[in-house]
MOPAC internal coordinates of N, CA, C and O (Angstrom, degrees):
PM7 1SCF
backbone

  N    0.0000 0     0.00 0     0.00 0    0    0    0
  C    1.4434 1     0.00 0     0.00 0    1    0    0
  C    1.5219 1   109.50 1     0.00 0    2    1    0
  O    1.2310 1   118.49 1   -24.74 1    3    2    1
  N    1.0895 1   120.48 1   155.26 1    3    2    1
  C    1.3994 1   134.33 1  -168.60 1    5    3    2
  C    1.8238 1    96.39 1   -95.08 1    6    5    3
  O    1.2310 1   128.80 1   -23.45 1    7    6    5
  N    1.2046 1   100.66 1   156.55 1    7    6    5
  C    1.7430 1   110.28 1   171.55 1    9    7    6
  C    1.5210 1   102.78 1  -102.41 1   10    9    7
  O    1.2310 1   117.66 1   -72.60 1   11   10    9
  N    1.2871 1   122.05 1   107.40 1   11   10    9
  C    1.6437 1   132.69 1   158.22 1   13   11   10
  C    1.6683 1   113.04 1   -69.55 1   14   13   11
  O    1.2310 1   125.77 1   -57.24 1   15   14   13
  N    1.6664 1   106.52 1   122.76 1   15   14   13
  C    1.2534 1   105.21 1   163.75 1   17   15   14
  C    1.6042 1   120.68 1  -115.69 1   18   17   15
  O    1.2310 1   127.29 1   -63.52 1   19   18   17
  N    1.9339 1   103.58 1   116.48 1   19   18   17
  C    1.1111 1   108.39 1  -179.69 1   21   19   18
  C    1.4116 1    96.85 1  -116.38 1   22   21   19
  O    1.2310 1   117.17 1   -28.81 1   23   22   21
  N    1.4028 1   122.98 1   151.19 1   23   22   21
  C    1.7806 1   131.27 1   179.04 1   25   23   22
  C    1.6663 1    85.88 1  -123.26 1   26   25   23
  O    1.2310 1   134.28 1   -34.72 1   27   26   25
  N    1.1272 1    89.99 1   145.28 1   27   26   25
  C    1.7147 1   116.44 1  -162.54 1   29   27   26
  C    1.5292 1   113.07 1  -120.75 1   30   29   27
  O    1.2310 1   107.59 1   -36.16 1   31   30   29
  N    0.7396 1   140.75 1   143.84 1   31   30   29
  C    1.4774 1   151.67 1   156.79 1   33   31   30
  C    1.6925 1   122.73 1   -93.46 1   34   33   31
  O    1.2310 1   125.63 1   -78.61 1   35   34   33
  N    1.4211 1   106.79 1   101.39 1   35   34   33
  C    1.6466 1    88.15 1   169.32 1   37   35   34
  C    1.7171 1   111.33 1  -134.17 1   38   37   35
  O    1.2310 1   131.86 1   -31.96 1   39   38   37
  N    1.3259 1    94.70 1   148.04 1   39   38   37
  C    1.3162 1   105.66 1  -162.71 1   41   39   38
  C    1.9054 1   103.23 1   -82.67 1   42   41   39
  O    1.2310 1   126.10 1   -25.61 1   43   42   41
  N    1.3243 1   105.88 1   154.39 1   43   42   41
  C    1.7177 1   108.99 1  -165.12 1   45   43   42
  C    2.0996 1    85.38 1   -72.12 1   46   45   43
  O    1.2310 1   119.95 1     5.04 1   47   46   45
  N    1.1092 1   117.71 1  -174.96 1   47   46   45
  C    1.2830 1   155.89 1  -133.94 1   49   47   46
  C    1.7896 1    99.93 1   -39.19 1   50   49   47
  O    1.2310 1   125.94 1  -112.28 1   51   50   49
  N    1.6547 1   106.19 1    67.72 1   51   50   49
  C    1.3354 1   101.67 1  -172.62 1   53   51   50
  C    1.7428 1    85.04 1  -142.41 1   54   53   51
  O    1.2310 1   119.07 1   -18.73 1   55   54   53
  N    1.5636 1   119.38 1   161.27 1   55   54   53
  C    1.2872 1   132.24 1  -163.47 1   57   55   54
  C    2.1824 1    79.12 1   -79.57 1   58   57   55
  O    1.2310 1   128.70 1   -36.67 1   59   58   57
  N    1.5890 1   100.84 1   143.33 1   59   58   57
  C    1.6406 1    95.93 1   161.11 1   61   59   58
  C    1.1369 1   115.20 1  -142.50 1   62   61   59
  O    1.2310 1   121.05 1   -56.88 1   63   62   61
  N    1.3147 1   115.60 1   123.12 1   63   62   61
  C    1.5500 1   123.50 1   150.07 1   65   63   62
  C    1.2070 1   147.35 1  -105.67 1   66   65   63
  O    1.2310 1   121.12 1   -21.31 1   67   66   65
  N    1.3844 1   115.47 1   158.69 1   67   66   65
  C    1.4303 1   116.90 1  -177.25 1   69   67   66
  C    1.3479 1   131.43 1  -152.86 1   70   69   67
  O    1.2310 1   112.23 1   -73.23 1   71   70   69
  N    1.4430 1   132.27 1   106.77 1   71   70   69
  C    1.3005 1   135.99 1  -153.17 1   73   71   70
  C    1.7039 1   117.79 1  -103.30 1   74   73   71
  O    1.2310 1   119.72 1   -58.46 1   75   74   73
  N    1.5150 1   118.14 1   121.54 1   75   74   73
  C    1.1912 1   120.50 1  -166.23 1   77   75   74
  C    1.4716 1   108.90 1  -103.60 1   78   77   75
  O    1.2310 1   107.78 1   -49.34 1   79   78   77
  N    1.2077 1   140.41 1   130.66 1   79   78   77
  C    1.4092 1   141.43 1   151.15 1   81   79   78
  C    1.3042 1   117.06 1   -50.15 1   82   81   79
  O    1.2310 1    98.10 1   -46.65 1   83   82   81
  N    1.0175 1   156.76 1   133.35 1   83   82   81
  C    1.2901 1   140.26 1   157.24 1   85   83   82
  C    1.8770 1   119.32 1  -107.88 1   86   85   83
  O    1.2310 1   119.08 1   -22.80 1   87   86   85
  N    0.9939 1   119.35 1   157.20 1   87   86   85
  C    1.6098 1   117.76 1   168.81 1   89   87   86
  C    1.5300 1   122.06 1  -158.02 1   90   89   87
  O    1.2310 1   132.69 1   -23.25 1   91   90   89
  N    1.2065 1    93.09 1   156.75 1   91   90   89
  C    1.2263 1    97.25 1  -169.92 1   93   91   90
  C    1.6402 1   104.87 1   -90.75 1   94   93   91
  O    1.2310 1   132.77 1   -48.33 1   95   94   93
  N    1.4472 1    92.93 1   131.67 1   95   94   93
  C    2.0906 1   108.19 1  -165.40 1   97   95   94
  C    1.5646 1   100.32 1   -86.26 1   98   97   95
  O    1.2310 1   122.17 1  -163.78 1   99   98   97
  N    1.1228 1   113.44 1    16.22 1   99   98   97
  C    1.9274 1   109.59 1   174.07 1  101   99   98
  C    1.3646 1    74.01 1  -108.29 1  102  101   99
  O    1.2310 1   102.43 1   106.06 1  103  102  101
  N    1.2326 1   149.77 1   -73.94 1  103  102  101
  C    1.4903 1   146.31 1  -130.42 1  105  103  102
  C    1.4510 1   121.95 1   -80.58 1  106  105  103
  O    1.2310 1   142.77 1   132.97 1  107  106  105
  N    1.6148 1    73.37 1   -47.03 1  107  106  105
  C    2.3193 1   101.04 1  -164.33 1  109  107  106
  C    1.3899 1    87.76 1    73.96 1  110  109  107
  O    1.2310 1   107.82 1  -155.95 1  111  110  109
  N    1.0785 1   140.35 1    24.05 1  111  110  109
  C    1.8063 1   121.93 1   151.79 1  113  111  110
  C    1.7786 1   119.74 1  -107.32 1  114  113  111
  O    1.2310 1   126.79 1   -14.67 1  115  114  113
  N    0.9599 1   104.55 1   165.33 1  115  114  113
  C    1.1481 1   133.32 1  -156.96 1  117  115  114
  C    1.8880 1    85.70 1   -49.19 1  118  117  115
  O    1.2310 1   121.73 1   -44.44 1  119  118  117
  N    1.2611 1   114.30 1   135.56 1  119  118  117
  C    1.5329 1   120.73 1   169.51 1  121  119  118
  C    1.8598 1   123.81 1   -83.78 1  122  121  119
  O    1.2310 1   121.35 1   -73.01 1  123  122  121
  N    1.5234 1   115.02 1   106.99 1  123  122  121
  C    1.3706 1   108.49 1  -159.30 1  125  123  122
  C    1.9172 1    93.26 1   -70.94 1  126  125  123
  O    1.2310 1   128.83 1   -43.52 1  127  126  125
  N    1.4395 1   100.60 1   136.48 1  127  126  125
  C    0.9225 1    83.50 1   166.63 1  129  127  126
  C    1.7875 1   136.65 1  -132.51 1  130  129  127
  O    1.2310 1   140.39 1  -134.30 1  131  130  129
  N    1.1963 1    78.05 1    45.70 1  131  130  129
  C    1.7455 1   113.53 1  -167.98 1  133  131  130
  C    1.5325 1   118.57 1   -58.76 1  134  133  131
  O    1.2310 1   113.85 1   -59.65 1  135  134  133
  N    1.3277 1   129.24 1   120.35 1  135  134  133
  C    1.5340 1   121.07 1  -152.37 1  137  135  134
  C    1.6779 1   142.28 1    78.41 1  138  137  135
  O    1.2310 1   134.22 1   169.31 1  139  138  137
  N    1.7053 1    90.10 1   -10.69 1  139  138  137
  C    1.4901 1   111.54 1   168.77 1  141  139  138
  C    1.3822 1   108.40 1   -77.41 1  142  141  139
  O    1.2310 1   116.93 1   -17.99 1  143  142  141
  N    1.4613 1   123.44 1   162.01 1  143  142  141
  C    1.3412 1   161.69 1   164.04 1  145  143  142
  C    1.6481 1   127.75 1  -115.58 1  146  145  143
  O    1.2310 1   112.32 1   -49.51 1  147  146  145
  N    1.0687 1   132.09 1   130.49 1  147  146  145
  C    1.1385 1   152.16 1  -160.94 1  149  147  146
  C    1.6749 1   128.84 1  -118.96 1  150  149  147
  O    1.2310 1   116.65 1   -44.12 1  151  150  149
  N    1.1005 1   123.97 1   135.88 1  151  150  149
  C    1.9860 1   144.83 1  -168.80 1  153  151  150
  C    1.4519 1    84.26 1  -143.77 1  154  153  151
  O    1.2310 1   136.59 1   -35.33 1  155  154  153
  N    1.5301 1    85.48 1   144.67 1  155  154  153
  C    1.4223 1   115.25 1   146.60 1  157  155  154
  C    1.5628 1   124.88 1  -179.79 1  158  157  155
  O    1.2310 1   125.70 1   -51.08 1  159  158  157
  N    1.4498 1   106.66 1   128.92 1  159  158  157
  C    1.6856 1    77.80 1  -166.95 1  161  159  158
  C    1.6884 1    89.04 1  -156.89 1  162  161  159
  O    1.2310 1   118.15 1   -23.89 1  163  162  161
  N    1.2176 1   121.14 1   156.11 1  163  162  161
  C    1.8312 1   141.45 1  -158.86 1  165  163  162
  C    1.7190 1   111.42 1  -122.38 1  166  165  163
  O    1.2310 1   133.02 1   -65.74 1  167  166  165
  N    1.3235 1    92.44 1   114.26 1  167  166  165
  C    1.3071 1   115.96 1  -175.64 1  169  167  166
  C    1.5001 1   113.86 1  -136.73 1  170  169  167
  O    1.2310 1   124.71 1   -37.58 1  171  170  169
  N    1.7095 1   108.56 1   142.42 1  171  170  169
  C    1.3561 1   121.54 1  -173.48 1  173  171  170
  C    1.3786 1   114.38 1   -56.51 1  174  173  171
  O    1.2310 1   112.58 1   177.46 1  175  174  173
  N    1.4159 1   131.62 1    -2.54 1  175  174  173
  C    1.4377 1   135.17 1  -142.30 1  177  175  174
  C    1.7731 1   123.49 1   155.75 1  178  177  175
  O    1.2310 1   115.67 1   -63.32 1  179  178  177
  N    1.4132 1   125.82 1   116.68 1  179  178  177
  C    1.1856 1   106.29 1  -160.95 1  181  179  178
  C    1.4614 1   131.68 1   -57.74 1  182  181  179
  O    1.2310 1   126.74 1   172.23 1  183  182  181
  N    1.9795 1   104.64 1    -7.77 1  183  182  181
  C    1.2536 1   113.48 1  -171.55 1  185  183  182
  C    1.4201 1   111.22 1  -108.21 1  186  185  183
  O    1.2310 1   115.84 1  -158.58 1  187  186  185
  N    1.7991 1   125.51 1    21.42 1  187  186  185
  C    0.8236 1   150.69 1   171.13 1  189  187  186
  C    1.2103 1   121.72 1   -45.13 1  190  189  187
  O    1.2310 1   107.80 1   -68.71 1  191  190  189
  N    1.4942 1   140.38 1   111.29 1  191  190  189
  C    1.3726 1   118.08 1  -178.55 1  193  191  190
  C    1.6701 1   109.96 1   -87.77 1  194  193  191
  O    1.2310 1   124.51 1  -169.11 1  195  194  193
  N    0.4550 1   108.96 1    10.89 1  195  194  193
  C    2.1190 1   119.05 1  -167.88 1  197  195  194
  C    1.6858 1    92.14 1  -122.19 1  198  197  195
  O    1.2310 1   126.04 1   -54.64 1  199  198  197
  N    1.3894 1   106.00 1   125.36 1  199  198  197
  C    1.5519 1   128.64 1   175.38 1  201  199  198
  C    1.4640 1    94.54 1  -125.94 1  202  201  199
  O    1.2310 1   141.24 1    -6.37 1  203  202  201
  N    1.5700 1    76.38 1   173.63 1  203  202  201
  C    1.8286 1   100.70 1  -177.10 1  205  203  202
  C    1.6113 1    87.32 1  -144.70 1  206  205  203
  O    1.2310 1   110.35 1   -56.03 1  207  206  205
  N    1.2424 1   135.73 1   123.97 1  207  206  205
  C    1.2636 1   150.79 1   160.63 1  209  207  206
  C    1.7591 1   126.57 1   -77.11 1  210  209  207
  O    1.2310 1   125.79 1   -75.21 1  211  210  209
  N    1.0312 1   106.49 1   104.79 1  211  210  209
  C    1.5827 1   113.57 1   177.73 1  213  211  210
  C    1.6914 1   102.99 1   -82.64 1  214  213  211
  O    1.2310 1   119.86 1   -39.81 1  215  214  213
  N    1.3142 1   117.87 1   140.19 1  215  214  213
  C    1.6164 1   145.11 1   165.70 1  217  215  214
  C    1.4581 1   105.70 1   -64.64 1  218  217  215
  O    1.2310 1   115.33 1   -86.91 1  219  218  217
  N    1.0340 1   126.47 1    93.09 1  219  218  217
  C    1.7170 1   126.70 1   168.50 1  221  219  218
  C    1.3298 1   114.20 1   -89.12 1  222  221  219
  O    1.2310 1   126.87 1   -55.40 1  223  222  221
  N    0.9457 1   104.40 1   124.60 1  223  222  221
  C    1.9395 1   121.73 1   175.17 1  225  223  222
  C    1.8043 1   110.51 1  -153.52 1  226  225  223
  O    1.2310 1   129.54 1   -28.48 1  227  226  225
  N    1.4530 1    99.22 1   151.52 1  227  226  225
  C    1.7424 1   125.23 1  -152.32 1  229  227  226
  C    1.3800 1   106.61 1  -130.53 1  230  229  227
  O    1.2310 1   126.42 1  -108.43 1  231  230  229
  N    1.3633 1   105.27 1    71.57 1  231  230  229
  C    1.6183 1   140.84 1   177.37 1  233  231  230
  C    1.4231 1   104.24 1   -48.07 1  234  233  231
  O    1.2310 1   115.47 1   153.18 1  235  234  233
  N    1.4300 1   126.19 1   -26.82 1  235  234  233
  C    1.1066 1   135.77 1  -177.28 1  237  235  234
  C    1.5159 1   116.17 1  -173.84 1  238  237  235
  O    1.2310 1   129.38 1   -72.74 1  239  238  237
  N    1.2763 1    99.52 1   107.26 1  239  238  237
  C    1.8712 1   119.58 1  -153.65 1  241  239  238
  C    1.6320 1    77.35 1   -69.96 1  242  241  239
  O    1.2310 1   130.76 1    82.57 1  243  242  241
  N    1.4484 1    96.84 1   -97.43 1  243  242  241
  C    1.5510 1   110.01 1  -167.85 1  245  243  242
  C    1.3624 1   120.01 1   -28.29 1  246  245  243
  O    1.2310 1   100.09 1   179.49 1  247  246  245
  N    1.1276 1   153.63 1    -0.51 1  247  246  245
  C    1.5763 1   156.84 1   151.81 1  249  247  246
  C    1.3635 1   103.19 1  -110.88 1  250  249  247
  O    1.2310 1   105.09 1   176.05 1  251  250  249
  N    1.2061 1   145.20 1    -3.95 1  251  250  249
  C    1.4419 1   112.42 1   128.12 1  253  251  250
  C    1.7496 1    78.28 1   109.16 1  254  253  251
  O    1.2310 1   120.03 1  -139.87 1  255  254  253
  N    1.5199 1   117.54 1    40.13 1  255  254  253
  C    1.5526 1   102.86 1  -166.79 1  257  255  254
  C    1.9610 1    80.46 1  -126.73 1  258  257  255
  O    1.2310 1   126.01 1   -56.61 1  259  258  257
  N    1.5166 1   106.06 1   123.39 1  259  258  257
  C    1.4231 1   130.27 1   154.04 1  261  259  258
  C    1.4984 1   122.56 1  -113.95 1  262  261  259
  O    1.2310 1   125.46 1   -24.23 1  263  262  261
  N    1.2392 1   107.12 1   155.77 1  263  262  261
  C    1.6769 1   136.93 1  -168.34 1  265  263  262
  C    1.2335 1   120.52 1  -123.45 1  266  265  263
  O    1.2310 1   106.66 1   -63.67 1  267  266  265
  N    1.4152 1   142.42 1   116.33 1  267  266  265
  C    0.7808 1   115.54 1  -169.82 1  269  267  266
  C    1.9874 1    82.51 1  -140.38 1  270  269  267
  O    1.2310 1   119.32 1   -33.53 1  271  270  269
  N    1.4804 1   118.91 1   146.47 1  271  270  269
  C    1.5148 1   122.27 1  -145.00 1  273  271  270
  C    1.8086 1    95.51 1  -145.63 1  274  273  271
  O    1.2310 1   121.06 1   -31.41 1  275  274  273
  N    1.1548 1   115.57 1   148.59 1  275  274  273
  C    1.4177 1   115.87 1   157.87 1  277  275  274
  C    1.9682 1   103.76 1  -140.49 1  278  277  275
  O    1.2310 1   122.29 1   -39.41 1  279  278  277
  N    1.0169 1   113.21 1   140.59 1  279  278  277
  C    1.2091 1   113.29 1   177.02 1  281  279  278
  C    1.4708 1   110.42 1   -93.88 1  282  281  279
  O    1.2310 1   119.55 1   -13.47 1  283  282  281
  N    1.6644 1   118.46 1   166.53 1  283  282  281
  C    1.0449 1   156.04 1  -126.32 1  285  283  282
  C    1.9089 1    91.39 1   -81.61 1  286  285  283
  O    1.2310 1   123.87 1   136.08 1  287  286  285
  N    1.5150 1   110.19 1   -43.92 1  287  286  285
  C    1.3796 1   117.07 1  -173.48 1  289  287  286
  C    1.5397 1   103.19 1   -74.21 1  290  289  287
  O    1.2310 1   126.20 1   136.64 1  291  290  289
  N    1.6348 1   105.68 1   -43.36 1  291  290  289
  C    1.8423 1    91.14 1   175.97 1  293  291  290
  C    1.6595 1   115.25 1   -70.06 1  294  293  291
  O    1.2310 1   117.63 1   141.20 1  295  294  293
  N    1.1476 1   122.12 1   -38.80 1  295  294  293
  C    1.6274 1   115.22 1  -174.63 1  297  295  294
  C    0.9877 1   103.02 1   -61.18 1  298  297  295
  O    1.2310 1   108.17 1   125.94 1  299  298  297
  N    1.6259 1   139.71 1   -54.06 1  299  298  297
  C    1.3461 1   118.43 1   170.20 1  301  299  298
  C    1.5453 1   145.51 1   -15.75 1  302  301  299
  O    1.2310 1   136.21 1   138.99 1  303  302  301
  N    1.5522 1    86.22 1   -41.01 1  303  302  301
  C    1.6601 1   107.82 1  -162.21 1  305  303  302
  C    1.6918 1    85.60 1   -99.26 1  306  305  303
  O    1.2310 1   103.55 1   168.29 1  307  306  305
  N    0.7717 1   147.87 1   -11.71 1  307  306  305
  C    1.7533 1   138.74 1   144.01 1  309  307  306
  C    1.4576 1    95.47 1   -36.95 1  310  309  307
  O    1.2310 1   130.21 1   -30.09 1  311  310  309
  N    1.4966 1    97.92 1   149.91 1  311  310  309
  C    1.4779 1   113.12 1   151.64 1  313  311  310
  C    1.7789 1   107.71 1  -108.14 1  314  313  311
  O    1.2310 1   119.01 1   -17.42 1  315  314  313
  N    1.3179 1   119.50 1   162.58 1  315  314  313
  C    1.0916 1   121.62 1   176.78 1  317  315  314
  C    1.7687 1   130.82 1   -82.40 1  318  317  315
  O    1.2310 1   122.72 1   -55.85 1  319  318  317
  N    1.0241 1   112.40 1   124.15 1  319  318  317
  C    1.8237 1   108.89 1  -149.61 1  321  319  318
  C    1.8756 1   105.76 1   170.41 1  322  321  319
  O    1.2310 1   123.78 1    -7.89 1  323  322  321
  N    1.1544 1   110.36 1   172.11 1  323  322  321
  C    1.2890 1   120.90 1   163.64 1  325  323  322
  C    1.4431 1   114.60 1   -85.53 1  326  325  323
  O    1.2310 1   135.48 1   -41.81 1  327  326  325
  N    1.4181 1    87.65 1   138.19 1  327  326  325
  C    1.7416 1   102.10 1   179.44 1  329  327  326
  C    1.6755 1   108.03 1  -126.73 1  330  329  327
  O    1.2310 1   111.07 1    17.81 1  331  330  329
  N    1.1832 1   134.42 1  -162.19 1  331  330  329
  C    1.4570 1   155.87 1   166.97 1  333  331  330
  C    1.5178 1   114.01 1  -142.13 1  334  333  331
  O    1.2310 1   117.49 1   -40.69 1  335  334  333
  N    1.4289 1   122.39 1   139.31 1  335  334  333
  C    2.0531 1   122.36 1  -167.03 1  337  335  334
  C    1.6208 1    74.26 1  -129.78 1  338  337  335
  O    1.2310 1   128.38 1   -12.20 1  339  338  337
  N    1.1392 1   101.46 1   167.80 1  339  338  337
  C    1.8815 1   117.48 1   131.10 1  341  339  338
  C    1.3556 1   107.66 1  -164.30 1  342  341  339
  O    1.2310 1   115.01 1    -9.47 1  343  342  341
  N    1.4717 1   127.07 1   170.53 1  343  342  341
  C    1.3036 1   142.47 1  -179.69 1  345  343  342
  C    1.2864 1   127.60 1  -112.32 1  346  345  343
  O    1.2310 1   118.88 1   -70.10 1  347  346  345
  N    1.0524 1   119.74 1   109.90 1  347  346  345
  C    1.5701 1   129.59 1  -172.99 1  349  347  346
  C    1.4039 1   113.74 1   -94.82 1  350  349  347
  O    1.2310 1   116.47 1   -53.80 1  351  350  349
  N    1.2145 1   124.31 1   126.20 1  351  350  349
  C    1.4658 1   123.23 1   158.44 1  353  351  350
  C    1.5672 1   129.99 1  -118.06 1  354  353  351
  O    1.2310 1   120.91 1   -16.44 1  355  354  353
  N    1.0038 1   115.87 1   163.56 1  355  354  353
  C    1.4566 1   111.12 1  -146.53 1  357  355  354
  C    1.6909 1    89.01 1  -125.36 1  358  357  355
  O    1.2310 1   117.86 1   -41.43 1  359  358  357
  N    1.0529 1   121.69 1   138.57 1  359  358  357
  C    1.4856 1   116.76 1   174.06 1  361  359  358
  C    1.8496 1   100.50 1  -121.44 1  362  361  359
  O    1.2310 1   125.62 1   -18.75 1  363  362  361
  N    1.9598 1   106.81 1   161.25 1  363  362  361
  C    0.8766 1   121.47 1  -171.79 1  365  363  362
  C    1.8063 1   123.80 1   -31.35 1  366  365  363
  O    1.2310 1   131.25 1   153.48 1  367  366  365
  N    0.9862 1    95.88 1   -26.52 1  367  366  365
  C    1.6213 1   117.53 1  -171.81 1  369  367  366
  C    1.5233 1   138.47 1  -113.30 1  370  369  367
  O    1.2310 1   137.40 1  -176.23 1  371  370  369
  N    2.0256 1    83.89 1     3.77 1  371  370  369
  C    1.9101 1   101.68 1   160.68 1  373  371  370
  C    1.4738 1   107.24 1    89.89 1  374  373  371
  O    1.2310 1   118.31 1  -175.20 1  375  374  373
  N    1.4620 1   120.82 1     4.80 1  375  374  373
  C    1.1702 1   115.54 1   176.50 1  377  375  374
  C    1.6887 1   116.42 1   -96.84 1  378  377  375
  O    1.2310 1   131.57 1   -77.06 1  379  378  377
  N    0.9042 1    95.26 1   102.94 1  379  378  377
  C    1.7687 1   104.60 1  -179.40 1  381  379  378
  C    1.8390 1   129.43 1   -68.29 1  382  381  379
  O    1.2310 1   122.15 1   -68.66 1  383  382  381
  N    0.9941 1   113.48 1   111.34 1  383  382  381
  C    1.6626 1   105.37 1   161.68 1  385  383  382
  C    1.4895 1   104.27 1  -119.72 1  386  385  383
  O    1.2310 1   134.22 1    -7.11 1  387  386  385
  N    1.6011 1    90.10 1   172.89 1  387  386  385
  C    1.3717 1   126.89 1   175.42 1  389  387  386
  C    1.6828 1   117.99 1   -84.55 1  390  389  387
  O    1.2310 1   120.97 1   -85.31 1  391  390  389
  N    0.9210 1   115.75 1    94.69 1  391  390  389
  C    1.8975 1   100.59 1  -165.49 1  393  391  390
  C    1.4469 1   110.06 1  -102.30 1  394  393  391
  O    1.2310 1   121.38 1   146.98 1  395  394  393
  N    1.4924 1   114.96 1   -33.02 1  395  394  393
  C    1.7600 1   116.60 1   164.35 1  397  395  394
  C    1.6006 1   123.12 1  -125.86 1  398  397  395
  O    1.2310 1   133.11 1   -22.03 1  399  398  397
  N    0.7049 1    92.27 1   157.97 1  399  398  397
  C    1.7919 1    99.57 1  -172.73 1  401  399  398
  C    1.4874 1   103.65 1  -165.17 1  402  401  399
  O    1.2310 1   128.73 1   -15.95 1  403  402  401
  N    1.8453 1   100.78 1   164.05 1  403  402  401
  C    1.4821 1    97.34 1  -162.70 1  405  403  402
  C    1.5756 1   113.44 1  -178.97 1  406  405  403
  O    1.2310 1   103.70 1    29.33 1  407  406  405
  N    0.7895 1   147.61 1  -150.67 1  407  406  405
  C    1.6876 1   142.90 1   164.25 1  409  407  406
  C    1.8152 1    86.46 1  -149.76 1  410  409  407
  O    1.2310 1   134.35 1   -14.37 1  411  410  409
  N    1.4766 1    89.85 1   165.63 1  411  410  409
  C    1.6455 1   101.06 1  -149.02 1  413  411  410
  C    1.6660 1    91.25 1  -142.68 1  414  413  411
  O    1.2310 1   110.46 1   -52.59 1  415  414  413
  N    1.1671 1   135.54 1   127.41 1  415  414  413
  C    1.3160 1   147.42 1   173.53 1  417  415  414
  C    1.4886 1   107.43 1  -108.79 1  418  417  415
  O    1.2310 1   116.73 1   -85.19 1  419  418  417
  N    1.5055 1   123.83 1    94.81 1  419  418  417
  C    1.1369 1   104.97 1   157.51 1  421  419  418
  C    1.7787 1   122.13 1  -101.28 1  422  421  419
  O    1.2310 1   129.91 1   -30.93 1  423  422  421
  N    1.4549 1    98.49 1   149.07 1  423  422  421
  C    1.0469 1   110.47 1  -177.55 1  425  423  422
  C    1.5737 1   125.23 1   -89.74 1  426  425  423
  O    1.2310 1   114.80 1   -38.53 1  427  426  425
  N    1.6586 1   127.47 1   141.47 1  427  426  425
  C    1.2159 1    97.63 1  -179.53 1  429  427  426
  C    1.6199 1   117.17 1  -102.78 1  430  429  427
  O    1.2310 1   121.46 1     7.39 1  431  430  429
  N    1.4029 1   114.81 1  -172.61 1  431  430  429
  C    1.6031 1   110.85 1  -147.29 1  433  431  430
  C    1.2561 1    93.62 1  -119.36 1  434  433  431
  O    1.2310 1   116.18 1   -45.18 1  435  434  433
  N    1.5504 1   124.86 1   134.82 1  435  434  433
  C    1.3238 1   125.41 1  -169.65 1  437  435  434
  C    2.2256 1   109.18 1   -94.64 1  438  437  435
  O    1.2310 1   134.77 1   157.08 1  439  438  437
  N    1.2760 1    89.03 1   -22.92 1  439  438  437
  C    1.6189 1   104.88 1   162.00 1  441  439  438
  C    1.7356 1   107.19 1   -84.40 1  442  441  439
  O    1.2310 1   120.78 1   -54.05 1  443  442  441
  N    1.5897 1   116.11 1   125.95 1  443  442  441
  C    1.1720 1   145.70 1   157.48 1  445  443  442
  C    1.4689 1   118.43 1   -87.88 1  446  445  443
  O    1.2310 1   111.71 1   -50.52 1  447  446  445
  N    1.1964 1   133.23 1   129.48 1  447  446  445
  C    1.2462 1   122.82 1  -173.88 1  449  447  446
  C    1.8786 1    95.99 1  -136.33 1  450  449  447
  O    1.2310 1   120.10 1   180.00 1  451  450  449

């Protein structure tokens, strides 16, 4: 699999999502991704000890379509600044790649709730 670089924007104490296509770069078709497992998580720096964990879920295995979400209570607890994410998937047999990655701008929120 190829590494996709998308940089993301998420705004402080709001639900966020973000949906990736994936494909397979021998084919150009849609990447099955049936039996896989999923990471993802946003940090200021790769040697960062403090993460922020994204929710991965596969809305649609067979087209190769992932999600990856943080809710409203974790963005909050971001501060506003540049970060780095990427997405790991795990296949049936423990072999892991990296398939997206990206730098991450969050913004901060002028509404307090």
């Amino acid at each position: 699999m190829a590494v996709y670089v998308v940089n993301l924007v998420i705004d402080q104490g709001v639900d966020f999502t973000q949906t990736f296509n994936l494909e397979n770069s021998a084919s150009n078709s849609a990447l099955n991704l049936t039996n896989y497992t999923g990471s993802a998580q946003l940090r200021k720096h790769a040697s960062s000890s403090k993460s922020y964990t994204f929710a991965v879920s596969f809305p649609d295995r067979l087209n190769g379509t992932v999600n990856i979400t943080m809710t409203d209570e974790i963005t909050k607890r971001i501060k506003s600044g540049r970060y780095i994410y990427d997405v790991i998937l795990t296949d049936v047999d423990g072999l892991k790649e990296r398939v997206v990655e990206g730098s991450v701008l969050v913004r901060e929120s002028a509404t307090k709730e």
